[in-house]
N, C-alpha and C positions, 0 to 999 in steps of 0.2 A: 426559394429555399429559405428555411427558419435558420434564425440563428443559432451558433451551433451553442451548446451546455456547455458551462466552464467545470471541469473537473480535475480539482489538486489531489495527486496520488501523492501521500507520505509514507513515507519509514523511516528510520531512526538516521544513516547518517548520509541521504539524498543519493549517495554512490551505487546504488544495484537495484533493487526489486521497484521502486518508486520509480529512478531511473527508465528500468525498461517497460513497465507500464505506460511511461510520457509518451518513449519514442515508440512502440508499440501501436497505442492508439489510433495514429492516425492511419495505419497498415488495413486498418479494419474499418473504417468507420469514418466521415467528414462532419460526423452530427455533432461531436467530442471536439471540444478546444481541452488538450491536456496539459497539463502545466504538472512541477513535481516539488515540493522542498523537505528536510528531513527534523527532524524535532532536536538533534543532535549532530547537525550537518559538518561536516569534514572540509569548513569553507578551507579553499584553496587544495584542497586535493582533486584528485580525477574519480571517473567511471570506475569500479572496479572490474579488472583484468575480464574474467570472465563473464561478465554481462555485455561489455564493450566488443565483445569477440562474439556474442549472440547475437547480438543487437544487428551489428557487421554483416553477419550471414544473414539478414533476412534485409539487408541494403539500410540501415539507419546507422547514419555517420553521430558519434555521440561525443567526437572531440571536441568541439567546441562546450559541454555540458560543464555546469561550474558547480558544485555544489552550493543549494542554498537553503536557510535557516527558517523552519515554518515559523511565521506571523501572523497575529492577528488580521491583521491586512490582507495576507494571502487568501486567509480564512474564510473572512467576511466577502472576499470577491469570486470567492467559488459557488457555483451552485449545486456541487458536489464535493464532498471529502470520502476519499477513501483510504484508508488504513492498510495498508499491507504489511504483512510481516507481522512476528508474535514478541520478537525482543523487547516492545516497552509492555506487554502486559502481562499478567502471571501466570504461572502455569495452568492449563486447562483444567488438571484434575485437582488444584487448590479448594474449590468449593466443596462444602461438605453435601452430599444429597440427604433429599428427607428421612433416610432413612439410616443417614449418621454414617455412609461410608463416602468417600470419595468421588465424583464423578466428572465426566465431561459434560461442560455445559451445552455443548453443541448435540448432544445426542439426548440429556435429557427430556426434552421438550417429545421425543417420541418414543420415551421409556415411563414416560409420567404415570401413566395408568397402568403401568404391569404391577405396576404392587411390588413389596419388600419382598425378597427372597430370600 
C-alpha cells in the first residue's frame, strides 16, 4: 500500500467546514492523511455545535479537535491545500466581465465565447 497524500483542509476559524472535511476523510478513503488549520483559528475554542452534531451522526468523535492556526509549516508539509469556504475571498460577482458587466467567475470560463449581449 502507498503512502497515503497529506491533505490540509482550511477555513477561516478551524471550527466547522475544514473541521469536517478532516474528520470526514478518512470515512471515504485510507489514501488521504487529512489534517485541518484555519487562517483565523479560534485557538482555544471548540467544533462548532452543528458540525460536531454531523460529524457524530456519521460516528466521528470530534471532541478532542483544538482549533489550530494555518502555518507555513503546515503548509510546506501538505501535499495538498484545499480551501474551503468563501469568507476570506471576495464576492464571486466582484470581477468585471469583458464585457464591463459583472460576473461569476466560475461560470465564465463556459460563457466565454457566447459573446456580449
Amino acid at each position: 500500500m502507498s503512502t497515503p497524500q497529506q491533505v490540509l483542509f482550511v477555513c477561516v476559524s478551524n471550527r466547522g467546514k475544514s473541521v469536517m472535511a478532516e474528520y470526514l476523510t478518512p470515512t471515504v478513503t485510507d489514501r488521504i492523511a487529512a489534517s485541518s488549520a484555519g487562517t483565523n483559528a479560534k485557538i482555544g475554542g471548540q467544533v462548532n455545535e452543528l458540525s460536531a452534531q454531523v460529524l457524530a451522526e456519521v460516528g466521528a468523535d470530534v471532541a478532542g479537535h483544538e482549533p489550530r492556526q494555518l502555518t507555513d509549516e503546515l503548509m510546506r508539509a501538505a501535499d495538498l491545500v484545499v480551501v474551503v469556504g468563501t469568507a476570506g475571498s471576495p464576492h464571486p460577482t466582484a470581477s468585471p466581465s469583458r464585457c464591463g458587466r459583472p460576473t461569476n467567475p466560475r461560470r465564465e470560463a463556459s460563457t466565454a465565447s457566447s459573446g456580449c449581449a
